[in-house]
C-alpha positions as CSV (number, residue, x, y, z in Angstrom):
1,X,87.2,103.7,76.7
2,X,85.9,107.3,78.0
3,X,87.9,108.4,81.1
4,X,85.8,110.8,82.6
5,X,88.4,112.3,85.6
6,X,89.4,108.9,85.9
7,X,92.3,106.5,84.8
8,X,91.9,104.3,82.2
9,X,94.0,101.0,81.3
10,X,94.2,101.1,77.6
11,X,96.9,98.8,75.7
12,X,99.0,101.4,73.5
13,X,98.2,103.9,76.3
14,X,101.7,103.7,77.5
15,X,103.0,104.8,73.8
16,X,101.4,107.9,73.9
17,X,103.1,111.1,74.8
18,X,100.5,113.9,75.3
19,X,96.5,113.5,76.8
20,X,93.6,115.4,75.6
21,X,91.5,117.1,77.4
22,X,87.8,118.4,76.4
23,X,86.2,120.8,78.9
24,X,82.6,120.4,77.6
25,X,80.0,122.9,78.2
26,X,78.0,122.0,81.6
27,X,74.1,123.3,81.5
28,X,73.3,121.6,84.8
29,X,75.9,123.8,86.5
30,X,75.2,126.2,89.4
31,X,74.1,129.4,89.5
32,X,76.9,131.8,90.8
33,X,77.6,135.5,90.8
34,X,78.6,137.2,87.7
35,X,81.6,138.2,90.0
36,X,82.1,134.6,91.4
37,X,82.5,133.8,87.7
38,X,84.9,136.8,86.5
39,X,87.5,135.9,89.8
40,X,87.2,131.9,88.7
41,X,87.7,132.9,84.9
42,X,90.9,135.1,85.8
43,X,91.9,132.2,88.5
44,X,91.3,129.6,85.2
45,X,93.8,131.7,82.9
46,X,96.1,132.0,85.1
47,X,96.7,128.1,86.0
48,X,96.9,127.7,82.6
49,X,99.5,129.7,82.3
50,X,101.4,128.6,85.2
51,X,101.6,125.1,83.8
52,X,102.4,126.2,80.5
53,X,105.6,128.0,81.7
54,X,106.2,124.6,83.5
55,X,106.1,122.8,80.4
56,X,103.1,120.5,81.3
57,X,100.8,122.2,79.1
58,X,101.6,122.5,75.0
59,X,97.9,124.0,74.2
60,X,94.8,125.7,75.4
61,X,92.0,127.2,73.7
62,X,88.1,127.8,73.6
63,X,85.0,126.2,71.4
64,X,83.3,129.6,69.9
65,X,80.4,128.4,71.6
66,X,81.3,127.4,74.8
67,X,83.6,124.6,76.8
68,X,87.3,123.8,75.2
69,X,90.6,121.9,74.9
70,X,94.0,120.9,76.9
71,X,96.7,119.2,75.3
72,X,99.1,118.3,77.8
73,X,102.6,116.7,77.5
74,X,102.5,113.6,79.3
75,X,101.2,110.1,78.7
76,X,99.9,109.5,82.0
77,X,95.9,110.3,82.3
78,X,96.5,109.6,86.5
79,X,99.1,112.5,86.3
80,X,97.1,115.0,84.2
81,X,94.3,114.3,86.6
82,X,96.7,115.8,89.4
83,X,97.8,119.3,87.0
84,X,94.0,119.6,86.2
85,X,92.8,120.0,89.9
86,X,95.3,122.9,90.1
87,X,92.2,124.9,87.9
88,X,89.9,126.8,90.8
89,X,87.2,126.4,88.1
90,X,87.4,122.8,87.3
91,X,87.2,122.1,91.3
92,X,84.2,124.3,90.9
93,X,82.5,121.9,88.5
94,X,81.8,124.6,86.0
95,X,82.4,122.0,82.9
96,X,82.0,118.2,81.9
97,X,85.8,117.2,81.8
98,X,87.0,113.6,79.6
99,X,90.5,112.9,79.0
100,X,92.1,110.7,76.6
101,X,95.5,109.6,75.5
102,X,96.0,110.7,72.2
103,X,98.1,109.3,69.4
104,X,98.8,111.6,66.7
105,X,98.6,110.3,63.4
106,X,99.5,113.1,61.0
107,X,100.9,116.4,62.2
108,X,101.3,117.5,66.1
109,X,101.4,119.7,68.6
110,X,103.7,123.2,69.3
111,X,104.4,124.8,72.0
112,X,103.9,128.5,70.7
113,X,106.1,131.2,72.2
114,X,104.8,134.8,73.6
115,X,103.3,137.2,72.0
116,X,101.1,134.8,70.3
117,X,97.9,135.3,68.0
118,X,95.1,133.9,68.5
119,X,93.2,132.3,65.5
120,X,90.1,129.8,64.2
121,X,91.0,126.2,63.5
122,X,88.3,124.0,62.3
123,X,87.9,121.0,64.8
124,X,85.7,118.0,64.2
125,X,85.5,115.5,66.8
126,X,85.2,112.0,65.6
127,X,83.0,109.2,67.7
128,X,82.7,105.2,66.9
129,X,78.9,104.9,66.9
130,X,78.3,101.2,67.6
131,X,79.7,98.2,68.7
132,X,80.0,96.9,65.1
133,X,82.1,99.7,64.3
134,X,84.4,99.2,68.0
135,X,84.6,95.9,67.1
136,X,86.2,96.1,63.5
137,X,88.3,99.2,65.0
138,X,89.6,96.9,67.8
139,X,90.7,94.1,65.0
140,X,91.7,96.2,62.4
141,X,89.0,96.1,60.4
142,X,87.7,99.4,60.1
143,X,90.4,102.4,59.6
144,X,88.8,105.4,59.5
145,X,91.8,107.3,59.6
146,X,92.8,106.9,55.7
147,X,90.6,109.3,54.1
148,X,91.8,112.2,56.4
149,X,95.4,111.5,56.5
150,X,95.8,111.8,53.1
151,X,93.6,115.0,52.3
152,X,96.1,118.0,52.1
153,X,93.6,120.0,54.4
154,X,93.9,118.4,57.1
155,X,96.4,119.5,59.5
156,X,96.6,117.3,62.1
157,X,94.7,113.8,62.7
158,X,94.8,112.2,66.5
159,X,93.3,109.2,67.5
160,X,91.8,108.1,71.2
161,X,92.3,104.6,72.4
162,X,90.0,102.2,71.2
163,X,86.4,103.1,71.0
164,X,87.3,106.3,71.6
165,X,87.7,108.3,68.1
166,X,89.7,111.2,67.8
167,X,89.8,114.2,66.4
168,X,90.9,116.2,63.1
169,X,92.2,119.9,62.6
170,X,92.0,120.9,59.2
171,X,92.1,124.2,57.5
172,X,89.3,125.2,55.3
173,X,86.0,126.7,56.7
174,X,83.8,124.1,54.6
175,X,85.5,120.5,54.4
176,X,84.2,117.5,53.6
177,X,85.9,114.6,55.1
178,X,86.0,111.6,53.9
179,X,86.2,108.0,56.1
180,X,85.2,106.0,53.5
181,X,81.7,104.0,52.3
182,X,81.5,102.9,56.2
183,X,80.9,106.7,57.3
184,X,77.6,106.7,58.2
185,X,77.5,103.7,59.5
186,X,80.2,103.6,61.9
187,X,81.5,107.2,62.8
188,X,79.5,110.6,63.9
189,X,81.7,114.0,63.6
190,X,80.8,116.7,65.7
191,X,82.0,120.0,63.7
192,X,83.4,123.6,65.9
193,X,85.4,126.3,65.8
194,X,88.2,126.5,67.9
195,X,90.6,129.2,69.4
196,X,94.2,128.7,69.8
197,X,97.6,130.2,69.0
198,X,98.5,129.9,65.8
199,X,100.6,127.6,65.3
200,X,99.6,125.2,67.8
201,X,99.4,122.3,65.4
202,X,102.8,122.9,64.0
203,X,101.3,123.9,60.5
């Protein structure tokens, strides 16, 4: 279930040890200065790095066209909900924020150390279509996580509660992944580019 700056009371949510954050491109949001937006950009970078040095934060990073990622180090959704209102521009509204435990299946997260370079991962976001496909997911039935666990591109595979999906790092510019004969009727993967420190996924 989508928690949308919200809390969420999810069964194996208690297991997991980090929450992900997307910070989705927002086209109904309002008009401000050019300045307004530099000093809320520079105010942004800076809480992120402020909770980064307090360990809350393991990584951060841009889409290449627009909105982007947290991964923070706790299992509590209310508690990331509390860091996240630190950020002048997400109590400016200037992006759609959702925030999920996440349970990593293969591979992780790293906290890089300074100086850093930046680098393109390949991200695809993975979304349960239906309620045929949330049912069978919910009773076992359907694990779309095979395919991608097992391919030796992938780098790191972690999965939302539920309904929920997840989402796959993986290392070539042009993959094909693979969930099975179910694919298209169950799952919709929503491909980008994304920004980090290398080595943010451990790899």
């Amino acid at each position: 279930m989508l928690v949308l700056l919200g809390i969420s009371s999810i069964s194996w949510a208690q297991e997991a040890e980090h929450v992900f954050v997307f910070l989705n491109s927002k086209p109904d949001k309002a008009e401000i200065s050019t300045e307004e937006e530099d000093s809320l950009q520079t105010a942004h970078r800076k809480n992120i790095h402020r909770l980064v040095v307090e360990g809350k934060m393991i990584v951060a990073g841009p889409f290449e066209n627009g909105g982007g990622i947290f991964i923070f180090k706790s299992g509590s959704v209310a508690e990331v909900k509390q860091w996240l209102m630190t950020d002048p521009a997400i109590k400016a509204n200037r992006w759609n924020v959702e925030m999920f435990p996440i349970r990593f299946i293969k591979g992780g997260v790293c906290l890089t150390a300074e100086p850093y370079e930046m680098t393109t991962y390949n991200f695809t976001r993975v979304r349960l279509i239906n309620d045929i496909a949330n049912y069978k997911m919910n009773n076992g039935s359907l694990n779309i996580w095979n395919g991608p666990v097992g391919d030796s591109n992938v780098i790191m595979v972690g999965a939302f509660p539920q309904s929920d999906g997840g989402i796959i790092i993986y290392s070539v510019d042009e993959q094909e992944l693979s969930f099975g004969e179910d694919q298209k009727d169950h799952i919709r993967l929503e491909n980008k580019i994304l920004w980090v420190a290398r080595g943010s996924f451990c790899e």
